[in-house]
C-alpha positions in Angstrom: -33.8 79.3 -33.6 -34.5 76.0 -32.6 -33.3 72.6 -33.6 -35.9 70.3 -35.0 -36.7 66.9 -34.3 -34.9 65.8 -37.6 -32.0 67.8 -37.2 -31.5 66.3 -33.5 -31.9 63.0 -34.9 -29.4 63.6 -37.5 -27.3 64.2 -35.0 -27.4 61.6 -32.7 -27.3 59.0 -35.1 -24.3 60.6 -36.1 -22.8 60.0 -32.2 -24.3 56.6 -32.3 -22.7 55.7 -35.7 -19.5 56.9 -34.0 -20.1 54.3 -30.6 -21.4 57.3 -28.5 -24.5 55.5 -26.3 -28.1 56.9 -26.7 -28.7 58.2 -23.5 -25.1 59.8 -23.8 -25.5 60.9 -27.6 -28.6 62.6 -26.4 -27.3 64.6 -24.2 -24.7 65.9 -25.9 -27.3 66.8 -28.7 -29.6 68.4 -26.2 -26.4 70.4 -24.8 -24.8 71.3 -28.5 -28.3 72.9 -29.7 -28.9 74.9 -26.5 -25.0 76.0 -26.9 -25.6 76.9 -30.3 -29.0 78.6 -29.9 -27.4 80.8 -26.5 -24.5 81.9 -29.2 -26.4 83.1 -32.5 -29.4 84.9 -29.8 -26.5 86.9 -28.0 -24.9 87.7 -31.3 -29.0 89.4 -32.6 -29.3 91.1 -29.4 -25.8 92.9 -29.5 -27.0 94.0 -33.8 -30.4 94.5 -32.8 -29.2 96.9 -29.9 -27.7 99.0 -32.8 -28.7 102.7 -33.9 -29.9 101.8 -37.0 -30.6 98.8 -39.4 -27.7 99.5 -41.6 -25.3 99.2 -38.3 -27.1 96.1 -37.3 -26.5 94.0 -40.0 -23.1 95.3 -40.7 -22.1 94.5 -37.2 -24.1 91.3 -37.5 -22.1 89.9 -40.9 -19.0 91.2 -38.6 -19.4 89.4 -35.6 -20.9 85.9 -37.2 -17.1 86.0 -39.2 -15.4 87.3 -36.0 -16.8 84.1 -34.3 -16.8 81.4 -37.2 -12.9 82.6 -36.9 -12.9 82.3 -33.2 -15.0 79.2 -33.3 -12.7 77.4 -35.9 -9.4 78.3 -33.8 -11.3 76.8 -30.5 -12.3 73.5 -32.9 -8.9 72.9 -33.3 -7.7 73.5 -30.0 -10.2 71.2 -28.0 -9.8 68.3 -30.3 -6.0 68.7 -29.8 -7.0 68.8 -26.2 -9.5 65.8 -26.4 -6.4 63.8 -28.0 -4.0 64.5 -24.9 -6.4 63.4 -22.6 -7.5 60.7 -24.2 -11.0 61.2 -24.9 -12.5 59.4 -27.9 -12.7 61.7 -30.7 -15.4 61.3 -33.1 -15.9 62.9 -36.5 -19.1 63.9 -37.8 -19.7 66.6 -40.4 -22.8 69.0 -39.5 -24.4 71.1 -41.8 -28.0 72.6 -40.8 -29.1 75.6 -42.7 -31.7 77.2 -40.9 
């Protein structure tokens, strides 16, 4: 799963709304999408290594909740961390549905 050129573009403009430079809003774009694309292809391999279909896909819905848990916990966590060291925090609500 890639990100489009839309999808990027939402994005950056949603760094560059926020003050975030271009050169710097497109790197962190380029380095968010490969991030996210690494974490959902691990998460297929380990389902698609199962015994069956069935066991796949269970293990699949499992994991994706495991780490939307995980994932949500971390969220909160860095931007706590981000606060204490003083590095802008910028709010931008994504939601690409592939």
């Amino acid at each position: 799963m890639s990100y489009n050129e839309q999808e990027r573009a939402q994005l950056k403009q949603a760094l560059l709304a926020n003050g975030v430079v271009p050169q710097r809003a497109d790197q962190v774009v380029d380095l968010a999408c490969h991030a996210a694309d690494r974490a959902m292809s691990a998460l297929r391999d380990v389902a698609a290594a199962a015994p069956d279909y069935g066991v796949g896909m269970m293990a699949f819905e499992i994991a994706l909740q495991l780490a939307r848990s995980r994932m949500d916990a971390t969220f909160e966590r860095i931007r706590e961390y981000g606060r204490t060291k003083g590095v802008p925090q910028y709010m931008a609500a994504v939601d690409i549905r592939a």
